[in-house]
N, CA, C and O atoms as a Maestro MAE file, in Angstrom:
{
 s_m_m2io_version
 :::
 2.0.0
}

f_m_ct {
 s_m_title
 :::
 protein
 m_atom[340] {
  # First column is atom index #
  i_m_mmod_type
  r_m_x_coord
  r_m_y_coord
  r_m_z_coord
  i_m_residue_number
  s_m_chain_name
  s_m_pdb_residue_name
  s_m_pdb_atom_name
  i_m_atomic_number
  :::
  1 25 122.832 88.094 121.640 1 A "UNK " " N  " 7
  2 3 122.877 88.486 123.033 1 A "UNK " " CA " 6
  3 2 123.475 87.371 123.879 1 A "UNK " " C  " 6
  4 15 123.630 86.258 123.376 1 A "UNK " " O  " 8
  5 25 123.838 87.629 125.215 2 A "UNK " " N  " 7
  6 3 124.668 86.107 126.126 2 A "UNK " " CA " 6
  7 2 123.521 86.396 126.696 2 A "UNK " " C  " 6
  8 15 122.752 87.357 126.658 2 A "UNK " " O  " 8
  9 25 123.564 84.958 127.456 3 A "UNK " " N  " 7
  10 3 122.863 83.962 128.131 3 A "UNK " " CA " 6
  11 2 122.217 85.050 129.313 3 A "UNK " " C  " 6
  12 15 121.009 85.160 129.518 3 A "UNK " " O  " 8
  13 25 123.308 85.842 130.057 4 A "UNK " " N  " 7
  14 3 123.347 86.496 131.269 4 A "UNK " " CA " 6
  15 2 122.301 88.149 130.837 4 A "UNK " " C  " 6
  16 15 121.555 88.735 131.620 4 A "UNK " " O  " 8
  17 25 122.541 88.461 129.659 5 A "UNK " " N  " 7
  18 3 121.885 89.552 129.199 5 A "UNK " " CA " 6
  19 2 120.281 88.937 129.430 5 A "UNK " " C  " 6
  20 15 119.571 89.415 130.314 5 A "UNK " " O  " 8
  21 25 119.893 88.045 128.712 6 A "UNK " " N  " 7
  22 3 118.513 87.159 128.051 6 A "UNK " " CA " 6
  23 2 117.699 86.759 129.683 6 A "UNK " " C  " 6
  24 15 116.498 86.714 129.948 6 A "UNK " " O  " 8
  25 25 118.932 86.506 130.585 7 A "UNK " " N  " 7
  26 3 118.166 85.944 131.982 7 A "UNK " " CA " 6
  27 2 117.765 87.462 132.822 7 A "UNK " " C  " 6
  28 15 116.651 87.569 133.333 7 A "UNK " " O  " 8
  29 25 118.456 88.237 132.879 8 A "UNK " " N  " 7
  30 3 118.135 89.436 133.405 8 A "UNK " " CA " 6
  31 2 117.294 90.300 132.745 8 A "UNK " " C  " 6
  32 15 116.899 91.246 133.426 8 A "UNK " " O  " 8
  33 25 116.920 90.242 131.636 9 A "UNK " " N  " 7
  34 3 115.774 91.241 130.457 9 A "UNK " " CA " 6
  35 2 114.337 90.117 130.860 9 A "UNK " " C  " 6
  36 15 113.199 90.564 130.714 9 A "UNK " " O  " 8
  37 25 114.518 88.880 131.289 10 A "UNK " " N  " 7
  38 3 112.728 88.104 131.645 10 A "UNK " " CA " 6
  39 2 112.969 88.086 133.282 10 A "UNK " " C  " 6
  40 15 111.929 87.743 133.845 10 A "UNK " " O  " 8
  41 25 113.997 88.347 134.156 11 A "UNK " " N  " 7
  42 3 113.999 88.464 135.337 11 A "UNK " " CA " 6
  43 2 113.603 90.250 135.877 11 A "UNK " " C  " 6
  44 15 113.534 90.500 137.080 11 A "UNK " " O  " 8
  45 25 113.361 91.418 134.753 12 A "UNK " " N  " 7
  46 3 113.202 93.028 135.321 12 A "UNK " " CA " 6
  47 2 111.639 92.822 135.009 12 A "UNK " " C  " 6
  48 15 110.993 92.462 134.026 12 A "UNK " " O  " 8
  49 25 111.331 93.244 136.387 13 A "UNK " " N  " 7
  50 3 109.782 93.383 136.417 13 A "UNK " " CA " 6
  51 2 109.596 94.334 135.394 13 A "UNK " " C  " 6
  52 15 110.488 95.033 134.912 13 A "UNK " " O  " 8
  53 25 108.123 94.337 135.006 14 A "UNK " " N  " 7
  54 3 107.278 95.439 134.594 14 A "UNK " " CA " 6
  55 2 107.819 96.888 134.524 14 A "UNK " " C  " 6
  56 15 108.627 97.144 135.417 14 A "UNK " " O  " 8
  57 25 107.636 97.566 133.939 15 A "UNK " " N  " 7
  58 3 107.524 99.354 134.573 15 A "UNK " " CA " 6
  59 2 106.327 99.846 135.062 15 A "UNK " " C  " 6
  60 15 105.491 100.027 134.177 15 A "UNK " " O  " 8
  61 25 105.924 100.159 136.344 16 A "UNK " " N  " 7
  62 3 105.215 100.609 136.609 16 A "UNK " " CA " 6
  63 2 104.554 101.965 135.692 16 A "UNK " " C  " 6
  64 15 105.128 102.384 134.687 16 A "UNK " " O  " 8
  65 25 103.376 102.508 136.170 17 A "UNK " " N  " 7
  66 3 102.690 103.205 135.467 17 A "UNK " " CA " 6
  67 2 103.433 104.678 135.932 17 A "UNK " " C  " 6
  68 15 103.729 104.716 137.126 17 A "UNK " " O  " 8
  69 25 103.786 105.968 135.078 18 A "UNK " " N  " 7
  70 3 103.904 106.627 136.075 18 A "UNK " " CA " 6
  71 2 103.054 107.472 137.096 18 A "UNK " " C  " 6
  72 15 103.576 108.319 137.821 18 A "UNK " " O  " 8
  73 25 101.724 107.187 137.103 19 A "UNK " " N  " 7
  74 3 100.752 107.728 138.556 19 A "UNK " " CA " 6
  75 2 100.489 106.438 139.086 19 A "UNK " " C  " 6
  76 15 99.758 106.425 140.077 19 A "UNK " " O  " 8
  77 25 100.932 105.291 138.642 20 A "UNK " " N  " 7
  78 3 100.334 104.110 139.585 20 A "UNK " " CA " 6
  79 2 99.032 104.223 139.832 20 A "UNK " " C  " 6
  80 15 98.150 104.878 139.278 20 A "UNK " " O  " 8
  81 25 99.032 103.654 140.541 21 A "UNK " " N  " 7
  82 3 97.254 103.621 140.680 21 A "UNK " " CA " 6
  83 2 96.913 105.059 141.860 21 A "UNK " " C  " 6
  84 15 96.161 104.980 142.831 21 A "UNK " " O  " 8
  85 25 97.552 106.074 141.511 22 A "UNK " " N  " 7
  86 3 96.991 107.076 142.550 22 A "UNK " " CA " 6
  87 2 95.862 108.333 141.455 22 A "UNK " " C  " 6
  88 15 96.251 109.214 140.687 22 A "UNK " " O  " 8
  89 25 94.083 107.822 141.902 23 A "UNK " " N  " 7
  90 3 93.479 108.349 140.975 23 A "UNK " " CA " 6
  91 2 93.506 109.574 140.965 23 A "UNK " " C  " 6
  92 15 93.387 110.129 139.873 23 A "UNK " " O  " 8
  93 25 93.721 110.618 142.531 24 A "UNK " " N  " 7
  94 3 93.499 111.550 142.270 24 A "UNK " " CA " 6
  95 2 94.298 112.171 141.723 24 A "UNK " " C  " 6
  96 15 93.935 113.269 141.302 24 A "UNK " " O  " 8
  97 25 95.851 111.700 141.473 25 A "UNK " " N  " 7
  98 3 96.914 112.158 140.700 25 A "UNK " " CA " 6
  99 2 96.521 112.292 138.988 25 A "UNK " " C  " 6
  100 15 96.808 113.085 138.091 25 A "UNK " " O  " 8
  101 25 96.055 111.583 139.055 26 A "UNK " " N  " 7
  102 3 95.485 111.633 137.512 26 A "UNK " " CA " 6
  103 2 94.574 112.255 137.019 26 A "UNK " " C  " 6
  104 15 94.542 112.363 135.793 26 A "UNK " " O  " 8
  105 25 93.607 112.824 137.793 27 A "UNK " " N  " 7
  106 3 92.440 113.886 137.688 27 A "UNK " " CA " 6
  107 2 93.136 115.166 137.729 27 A "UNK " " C  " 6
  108 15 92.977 115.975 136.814 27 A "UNK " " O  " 8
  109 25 93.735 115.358 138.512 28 A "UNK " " N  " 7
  110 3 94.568 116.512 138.668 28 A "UNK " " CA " 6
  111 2 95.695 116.831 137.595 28 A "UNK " " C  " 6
  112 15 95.880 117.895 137.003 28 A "UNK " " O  " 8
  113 25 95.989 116.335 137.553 29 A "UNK " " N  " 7
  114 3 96.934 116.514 135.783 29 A "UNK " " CA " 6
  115 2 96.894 116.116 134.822 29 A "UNK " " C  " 6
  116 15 97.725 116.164 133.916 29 A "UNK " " O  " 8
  117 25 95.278 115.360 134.901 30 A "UNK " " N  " 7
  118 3 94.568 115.488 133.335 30 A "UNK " " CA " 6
  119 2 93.984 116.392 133.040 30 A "UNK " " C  " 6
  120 15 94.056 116.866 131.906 30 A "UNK " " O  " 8
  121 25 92.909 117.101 134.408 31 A "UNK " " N  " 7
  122 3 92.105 117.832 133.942 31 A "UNK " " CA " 6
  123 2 93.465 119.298 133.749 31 A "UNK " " C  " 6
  124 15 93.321 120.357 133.138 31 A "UNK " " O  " 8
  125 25 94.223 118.991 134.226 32 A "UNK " " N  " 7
  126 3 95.084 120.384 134.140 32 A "UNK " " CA " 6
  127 2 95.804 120.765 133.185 32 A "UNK " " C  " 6
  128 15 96.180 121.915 132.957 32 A "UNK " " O  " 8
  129 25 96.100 119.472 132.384 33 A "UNK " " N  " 7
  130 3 96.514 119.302 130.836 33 A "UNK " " CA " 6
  131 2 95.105 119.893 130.043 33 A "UNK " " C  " 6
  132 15 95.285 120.918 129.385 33 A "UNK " " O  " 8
  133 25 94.027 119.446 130.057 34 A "UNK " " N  " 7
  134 3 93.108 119.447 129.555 34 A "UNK " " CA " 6
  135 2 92.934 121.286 129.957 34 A "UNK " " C  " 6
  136 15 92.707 121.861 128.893 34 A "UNK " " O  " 8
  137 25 92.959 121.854 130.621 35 A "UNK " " N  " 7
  138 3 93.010 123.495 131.139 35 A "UNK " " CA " 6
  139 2 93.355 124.197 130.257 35 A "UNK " " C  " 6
  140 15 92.691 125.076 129.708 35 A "UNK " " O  " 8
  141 25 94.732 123.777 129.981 36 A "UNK " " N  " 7
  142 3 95.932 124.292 129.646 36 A "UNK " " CA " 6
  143 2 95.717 124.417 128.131 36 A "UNK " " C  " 6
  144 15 95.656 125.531 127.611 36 A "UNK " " O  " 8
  145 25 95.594 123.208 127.369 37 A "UNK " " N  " 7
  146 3 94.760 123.182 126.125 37 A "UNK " " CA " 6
  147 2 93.630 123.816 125.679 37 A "UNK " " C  " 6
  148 15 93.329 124.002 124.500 37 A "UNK " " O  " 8
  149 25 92.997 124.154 126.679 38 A "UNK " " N  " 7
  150 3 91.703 124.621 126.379 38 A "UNK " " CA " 6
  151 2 91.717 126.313 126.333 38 A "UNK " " C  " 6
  152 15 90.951 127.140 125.840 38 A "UNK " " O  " 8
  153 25 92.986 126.404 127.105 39 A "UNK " " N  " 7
  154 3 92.985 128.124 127.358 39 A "UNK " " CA " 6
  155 2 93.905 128.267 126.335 39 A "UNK " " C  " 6
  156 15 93.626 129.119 125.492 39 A "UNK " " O  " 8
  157 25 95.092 127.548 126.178 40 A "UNK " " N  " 7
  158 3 95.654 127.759 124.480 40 A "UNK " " CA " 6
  159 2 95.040 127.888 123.463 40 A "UNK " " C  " 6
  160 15 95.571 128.502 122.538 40 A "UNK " " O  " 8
  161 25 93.824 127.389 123.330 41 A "UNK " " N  " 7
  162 3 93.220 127.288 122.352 41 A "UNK " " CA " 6
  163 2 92.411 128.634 121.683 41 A "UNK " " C  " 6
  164 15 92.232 129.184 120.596 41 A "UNK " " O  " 8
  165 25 92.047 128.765 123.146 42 A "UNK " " N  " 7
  166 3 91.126 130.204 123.003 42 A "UNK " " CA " 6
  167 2 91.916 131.325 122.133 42 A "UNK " " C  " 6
  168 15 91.309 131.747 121.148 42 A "UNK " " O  " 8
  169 25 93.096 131.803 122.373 43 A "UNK " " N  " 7
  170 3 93.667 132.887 121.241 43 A "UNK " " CA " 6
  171 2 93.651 132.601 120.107 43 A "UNK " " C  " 6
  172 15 93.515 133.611 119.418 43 A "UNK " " O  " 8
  173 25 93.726 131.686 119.529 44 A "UNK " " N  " 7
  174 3 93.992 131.241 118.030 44 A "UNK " " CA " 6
  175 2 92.294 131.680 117.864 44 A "UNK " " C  " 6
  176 15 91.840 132.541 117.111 44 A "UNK " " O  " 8
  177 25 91.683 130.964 118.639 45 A "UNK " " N  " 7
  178 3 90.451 130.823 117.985 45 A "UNK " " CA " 6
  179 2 89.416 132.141 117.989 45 A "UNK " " C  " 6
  180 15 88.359 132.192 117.361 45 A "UNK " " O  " 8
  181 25 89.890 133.045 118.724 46 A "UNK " " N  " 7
  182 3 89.546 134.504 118.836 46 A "UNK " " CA " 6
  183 2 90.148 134.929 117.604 46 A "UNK " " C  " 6
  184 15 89.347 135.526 116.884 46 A "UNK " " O  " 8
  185 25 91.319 134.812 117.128 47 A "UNK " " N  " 7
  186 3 91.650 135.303 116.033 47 A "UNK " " CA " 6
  187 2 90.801 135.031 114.659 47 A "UNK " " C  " 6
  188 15 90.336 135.877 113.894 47 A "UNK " " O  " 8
  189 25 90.738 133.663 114.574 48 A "UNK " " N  " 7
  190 3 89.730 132.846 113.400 48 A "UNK " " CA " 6
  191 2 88.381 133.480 113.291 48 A "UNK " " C  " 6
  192 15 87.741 133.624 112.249 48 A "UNK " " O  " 8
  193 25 87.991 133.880 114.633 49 A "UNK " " N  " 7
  194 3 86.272 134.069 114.709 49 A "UNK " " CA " 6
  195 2 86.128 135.404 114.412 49 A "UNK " " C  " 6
  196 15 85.001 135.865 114.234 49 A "UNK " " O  " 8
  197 25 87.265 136.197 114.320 50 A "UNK " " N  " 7
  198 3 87.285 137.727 113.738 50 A "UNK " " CA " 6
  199 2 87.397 138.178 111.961 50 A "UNK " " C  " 6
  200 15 87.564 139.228 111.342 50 A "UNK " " O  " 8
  201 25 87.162 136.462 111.545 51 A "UNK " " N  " 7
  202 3 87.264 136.937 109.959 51 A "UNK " " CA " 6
  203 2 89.052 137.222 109.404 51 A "UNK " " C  " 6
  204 15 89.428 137.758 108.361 51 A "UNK " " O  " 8
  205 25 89.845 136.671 110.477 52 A "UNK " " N  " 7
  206 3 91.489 136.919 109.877 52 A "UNK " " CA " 6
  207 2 91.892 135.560 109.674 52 A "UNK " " C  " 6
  208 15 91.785 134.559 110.383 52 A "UNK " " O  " 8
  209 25 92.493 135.803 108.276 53 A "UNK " " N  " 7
  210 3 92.922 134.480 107.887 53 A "UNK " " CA " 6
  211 2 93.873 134.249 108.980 53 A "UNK " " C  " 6
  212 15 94.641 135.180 109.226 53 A "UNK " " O  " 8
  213 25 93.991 132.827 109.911 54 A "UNK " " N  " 7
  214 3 94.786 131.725 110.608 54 A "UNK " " CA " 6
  215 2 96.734 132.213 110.259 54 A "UNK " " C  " 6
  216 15 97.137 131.861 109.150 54 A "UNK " " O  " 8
  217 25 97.371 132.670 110.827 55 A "UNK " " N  " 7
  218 3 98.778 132.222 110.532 55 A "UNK " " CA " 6
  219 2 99.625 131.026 111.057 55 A "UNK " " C  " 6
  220 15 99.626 130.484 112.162 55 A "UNK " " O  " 8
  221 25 100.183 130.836 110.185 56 A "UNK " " N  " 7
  222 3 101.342 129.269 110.971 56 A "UNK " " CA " 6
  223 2 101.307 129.297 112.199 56 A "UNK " " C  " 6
  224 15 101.146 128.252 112.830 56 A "UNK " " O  " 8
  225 25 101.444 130.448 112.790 57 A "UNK " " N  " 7
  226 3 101.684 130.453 114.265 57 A "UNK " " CA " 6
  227 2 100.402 130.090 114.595 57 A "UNK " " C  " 6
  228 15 100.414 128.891 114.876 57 A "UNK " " O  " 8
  229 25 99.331 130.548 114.692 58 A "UNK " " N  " 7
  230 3 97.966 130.153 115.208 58 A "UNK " " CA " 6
  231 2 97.490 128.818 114.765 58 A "UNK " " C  " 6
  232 15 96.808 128.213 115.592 58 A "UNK " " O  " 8
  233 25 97.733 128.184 113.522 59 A "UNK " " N  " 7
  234 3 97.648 126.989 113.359 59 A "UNK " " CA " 6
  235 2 98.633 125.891 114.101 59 A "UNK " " C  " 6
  236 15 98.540 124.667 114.196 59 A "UNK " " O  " 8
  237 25 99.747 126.958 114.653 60 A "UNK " " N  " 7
  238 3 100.769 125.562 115.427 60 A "UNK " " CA " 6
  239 2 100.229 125.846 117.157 60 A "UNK " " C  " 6
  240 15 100.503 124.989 117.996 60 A "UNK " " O  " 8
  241 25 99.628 126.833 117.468 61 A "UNK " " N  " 7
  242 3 98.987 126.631 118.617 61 A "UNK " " CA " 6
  243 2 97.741 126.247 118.913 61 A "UNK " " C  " 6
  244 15 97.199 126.031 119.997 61 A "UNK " " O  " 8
  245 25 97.278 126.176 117.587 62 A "UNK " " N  " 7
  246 3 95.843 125.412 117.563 62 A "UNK " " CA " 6
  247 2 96.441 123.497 118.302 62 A "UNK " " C  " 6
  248 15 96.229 122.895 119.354 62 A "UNK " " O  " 8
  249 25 97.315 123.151 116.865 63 A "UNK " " N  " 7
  250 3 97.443 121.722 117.104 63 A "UNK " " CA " 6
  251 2 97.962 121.431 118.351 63 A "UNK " " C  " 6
  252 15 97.577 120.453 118.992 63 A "UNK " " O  " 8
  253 25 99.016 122.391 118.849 64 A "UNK " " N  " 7
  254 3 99.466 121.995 120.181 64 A "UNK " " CA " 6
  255 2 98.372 121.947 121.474 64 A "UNK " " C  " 6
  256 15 98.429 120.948 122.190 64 A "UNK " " O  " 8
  257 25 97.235 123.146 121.842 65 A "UNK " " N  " 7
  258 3 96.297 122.934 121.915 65 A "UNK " " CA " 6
  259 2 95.644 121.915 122.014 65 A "UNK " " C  " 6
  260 15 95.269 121.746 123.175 65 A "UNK " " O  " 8
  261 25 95.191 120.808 121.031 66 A "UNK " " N  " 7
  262 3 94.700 119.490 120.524 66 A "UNK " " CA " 6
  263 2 95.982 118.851 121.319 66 A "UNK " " C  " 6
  264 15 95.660 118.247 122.343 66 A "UNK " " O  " 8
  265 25 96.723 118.868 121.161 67 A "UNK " " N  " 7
  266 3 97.795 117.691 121.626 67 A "UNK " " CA " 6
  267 2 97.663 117.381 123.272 67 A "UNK " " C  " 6
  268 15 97.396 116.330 123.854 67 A "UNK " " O  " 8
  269 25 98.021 119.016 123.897 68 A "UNK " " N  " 7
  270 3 97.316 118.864 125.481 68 A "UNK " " CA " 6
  271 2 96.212 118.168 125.931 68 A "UNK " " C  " 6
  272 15 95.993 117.286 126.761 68 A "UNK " " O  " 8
  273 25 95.685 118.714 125.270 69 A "UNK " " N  " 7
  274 3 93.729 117.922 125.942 69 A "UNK " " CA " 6
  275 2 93.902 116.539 125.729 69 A "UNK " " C  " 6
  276 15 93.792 115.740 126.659 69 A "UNK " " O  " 8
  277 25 94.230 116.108 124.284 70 A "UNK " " N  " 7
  278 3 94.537 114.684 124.264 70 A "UNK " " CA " 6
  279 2 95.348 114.223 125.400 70 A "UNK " " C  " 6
  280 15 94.819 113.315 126.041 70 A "UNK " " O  " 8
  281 25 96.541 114.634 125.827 71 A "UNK " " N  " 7
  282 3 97.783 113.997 126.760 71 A "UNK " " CA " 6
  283 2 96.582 113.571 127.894 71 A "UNK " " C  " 6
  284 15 96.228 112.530 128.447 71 A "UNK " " O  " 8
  285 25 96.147 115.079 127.906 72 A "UNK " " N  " 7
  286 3 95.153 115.087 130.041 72 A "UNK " " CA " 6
  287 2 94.254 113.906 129.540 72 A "UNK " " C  " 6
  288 15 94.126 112.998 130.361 72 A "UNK " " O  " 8
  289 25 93.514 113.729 128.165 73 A "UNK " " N  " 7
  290 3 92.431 112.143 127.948 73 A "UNK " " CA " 6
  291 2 92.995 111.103 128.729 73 A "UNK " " C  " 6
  292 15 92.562 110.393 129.636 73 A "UNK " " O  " 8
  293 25 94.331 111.224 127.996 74 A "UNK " " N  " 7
  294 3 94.998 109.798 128.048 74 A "UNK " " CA " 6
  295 2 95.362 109.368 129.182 74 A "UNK " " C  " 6
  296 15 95.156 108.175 129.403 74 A "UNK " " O  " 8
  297 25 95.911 110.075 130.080 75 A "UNK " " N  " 7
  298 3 96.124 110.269 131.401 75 A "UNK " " CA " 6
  299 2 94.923 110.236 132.497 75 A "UNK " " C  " 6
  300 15 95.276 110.125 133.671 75 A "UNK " " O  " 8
  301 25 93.591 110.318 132.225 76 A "UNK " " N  " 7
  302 3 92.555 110.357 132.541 76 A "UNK " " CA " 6
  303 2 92.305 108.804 132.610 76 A "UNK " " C  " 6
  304 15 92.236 108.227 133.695 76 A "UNK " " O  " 8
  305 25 92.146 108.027 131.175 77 A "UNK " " N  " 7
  306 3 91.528 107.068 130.860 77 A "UNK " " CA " 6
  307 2 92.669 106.047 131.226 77 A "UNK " " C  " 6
  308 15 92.258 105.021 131.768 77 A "UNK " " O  " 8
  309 25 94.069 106.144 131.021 78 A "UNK " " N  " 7
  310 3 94.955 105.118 132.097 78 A "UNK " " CA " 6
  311 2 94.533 104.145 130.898 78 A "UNK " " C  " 6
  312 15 93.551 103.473 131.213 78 A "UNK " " O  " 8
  313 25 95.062 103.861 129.468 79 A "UNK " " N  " 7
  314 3 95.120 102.535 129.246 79 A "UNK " " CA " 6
  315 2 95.919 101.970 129.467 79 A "UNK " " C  " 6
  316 15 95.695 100.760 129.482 79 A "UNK " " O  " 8
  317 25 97.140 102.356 129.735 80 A "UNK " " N  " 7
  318 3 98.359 101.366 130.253 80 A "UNK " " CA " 6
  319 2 98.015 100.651 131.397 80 A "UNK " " C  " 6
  320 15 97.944 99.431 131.252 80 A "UNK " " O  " 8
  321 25 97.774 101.136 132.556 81 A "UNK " " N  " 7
  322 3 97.255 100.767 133.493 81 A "UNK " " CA " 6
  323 2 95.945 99.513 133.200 81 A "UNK " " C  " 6
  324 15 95.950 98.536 133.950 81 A "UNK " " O  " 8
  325 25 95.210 99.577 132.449 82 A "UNK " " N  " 7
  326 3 93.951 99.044 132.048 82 A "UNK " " CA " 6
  327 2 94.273 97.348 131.204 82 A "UNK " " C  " 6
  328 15 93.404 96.542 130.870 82 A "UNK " " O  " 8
  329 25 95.693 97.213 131.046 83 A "UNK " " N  " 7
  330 3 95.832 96.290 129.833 83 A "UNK " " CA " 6
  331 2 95.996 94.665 130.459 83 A "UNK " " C  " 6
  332 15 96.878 94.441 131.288 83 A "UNK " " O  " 8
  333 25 95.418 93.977 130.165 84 A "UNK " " N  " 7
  334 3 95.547 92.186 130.707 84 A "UNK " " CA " 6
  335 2 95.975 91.700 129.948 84 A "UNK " " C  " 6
  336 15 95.754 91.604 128.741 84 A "UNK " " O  " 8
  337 25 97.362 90.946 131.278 85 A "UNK " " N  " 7
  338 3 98.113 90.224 130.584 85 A "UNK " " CA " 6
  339 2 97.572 88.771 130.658 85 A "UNK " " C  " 6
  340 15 98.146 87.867 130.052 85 A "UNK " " O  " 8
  :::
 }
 m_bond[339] {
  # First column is bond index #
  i_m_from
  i_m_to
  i_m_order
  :::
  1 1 2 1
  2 2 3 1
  3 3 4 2
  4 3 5 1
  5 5 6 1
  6 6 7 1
  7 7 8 2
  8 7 9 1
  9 9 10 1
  10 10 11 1
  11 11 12 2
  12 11 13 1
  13 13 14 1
  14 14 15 1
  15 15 16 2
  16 15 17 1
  17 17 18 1
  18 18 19 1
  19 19 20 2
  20 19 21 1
  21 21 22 1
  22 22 23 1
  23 23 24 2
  24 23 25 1
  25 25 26 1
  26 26 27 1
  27 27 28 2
  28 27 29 1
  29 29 30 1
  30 30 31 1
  31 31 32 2
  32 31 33 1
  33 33 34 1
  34 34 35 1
  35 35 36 2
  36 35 37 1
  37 37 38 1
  38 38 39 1
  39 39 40 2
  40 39 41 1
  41 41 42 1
  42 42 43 1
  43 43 44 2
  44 43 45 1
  45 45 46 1
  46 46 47 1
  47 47 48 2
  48 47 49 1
  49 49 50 1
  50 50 51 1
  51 51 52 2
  52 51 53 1
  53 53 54 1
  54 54 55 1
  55 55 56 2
  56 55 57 1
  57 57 58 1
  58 58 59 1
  59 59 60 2
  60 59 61 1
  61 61 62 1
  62 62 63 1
  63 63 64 2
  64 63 65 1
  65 65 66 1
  66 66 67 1
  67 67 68 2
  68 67 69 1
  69 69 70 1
  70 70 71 1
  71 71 72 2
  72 71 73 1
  73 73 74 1
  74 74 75 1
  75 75 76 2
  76 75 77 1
  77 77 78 1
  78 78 79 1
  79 79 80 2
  80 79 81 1
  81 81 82 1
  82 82 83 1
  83 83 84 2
  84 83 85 1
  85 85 86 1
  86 86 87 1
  87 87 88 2
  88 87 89 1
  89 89 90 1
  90 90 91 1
  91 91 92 2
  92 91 93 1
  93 93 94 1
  94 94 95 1
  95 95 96 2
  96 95 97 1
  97 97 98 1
  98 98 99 1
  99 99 100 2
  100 99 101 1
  101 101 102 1
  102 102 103 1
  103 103 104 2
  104 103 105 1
  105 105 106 1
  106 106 107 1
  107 107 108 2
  108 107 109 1
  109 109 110 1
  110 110 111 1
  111 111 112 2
  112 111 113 1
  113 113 114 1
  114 114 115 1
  115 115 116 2
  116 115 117 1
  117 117 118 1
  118 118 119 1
  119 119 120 2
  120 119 121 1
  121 121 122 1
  122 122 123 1
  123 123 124 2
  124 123 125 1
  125 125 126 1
  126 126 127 1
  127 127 128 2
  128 127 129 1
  129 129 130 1
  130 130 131 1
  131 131 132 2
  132 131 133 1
  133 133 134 1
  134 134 135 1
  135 135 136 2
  136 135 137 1
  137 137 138 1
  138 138 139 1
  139 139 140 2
  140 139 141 1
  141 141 142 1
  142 142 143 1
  143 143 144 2
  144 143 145 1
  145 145 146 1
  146 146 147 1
  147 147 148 2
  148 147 149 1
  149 149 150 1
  150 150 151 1
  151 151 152 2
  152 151 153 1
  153 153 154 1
  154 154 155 1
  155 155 156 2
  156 155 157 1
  157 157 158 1
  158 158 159 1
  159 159 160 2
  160 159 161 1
  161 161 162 1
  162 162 163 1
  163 163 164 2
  164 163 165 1
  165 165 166 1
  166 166 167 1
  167 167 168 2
  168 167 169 1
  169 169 170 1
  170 170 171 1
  171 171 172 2
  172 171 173 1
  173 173 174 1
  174 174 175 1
  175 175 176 2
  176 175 177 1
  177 177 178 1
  178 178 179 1
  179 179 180 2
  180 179 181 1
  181 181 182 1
  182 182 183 1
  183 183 184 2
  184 183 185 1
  185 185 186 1
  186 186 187 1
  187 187 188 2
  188 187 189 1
  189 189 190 1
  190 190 191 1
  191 191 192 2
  192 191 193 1
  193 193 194 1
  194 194 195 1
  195 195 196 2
  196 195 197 1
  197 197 198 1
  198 198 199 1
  199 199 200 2
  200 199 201 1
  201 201 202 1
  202 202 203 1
  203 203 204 2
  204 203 205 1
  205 205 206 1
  206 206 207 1
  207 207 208 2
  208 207 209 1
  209 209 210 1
  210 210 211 1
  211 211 212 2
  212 211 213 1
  213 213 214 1
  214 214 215 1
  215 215 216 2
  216 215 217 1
  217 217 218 1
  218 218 219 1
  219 219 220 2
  220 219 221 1
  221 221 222 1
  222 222 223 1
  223 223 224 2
  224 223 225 1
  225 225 226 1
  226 226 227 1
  227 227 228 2
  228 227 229 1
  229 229 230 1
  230 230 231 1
  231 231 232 2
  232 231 233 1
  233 233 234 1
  234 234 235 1
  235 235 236 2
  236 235 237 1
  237 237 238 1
  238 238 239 1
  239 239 240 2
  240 239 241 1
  241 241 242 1
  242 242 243 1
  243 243 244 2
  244 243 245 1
  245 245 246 1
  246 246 247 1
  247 247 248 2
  248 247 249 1
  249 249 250 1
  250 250 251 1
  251 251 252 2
  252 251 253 1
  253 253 254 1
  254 254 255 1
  255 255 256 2
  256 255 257 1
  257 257 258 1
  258 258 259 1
  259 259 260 2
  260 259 261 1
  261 261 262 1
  262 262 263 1
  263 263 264 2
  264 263 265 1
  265 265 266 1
  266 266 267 1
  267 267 268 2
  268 267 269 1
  269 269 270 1
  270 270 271 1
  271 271 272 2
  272 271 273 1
  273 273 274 1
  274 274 275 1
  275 275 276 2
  276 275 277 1
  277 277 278 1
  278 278 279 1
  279 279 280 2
  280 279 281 1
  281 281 282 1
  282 282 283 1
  283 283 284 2
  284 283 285 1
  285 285 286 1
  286 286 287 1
  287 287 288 2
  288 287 289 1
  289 289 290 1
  290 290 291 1
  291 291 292 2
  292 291 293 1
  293 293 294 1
  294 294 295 1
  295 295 296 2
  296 295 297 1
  297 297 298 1
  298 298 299 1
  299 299 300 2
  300 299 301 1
  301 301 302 1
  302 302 303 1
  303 303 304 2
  304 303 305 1
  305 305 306 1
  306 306 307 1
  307 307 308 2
  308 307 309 1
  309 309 310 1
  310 310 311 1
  311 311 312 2
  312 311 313 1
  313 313 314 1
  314 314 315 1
  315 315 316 2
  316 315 317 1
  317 317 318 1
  318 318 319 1
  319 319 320 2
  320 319 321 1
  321 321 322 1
  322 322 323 1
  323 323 324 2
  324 323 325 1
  325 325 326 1
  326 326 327 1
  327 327 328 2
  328 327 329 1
  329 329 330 1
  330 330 331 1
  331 331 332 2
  332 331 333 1
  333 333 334 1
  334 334 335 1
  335 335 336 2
  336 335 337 1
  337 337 338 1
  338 338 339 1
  339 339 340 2
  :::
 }
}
């Protein structure tokens, strides 16, 4: 790398978080991730609880499902935000 690359990559601040520190932004589109997951979830799992074997499809909206709720956690709990330098 030159000299001029190396001084400008320790001279660019940080990246901010993207909700910054605005909490209620983060309640609001965690718990809404977390919604969203939770109501995805429900068809697959109406299907399962009827005694029908699961298809690919219901198993890929199960995990996606799981993936939402996790995102709204993560977004909730802000570890980026949380980390000391």
């Amino acid at each position: 790398m030159s000299k001029a690359a190396e001084e400008s990559k320790a001279a660019a601040p940080p990246p901010k978080p993207l909700f910054g520190s605005c909490w209620s932004c983060r309640i609001l589109s965690g718990s809404a991730l977390i919604g969203a997951g939770y109501w995805i979830y429900l068809s697959p799992r109406r299907v399962i609880s009827r005694g029908i074997a699961p298809s690919p499809w219901n198993i890929f909206q199960l995990s996606f499902a799981v993936s939402l709720a996790c995102w709204g956690v993560v977004i909730l709990a802000d570890p980026v935000g949380k980390q000391k330098k």
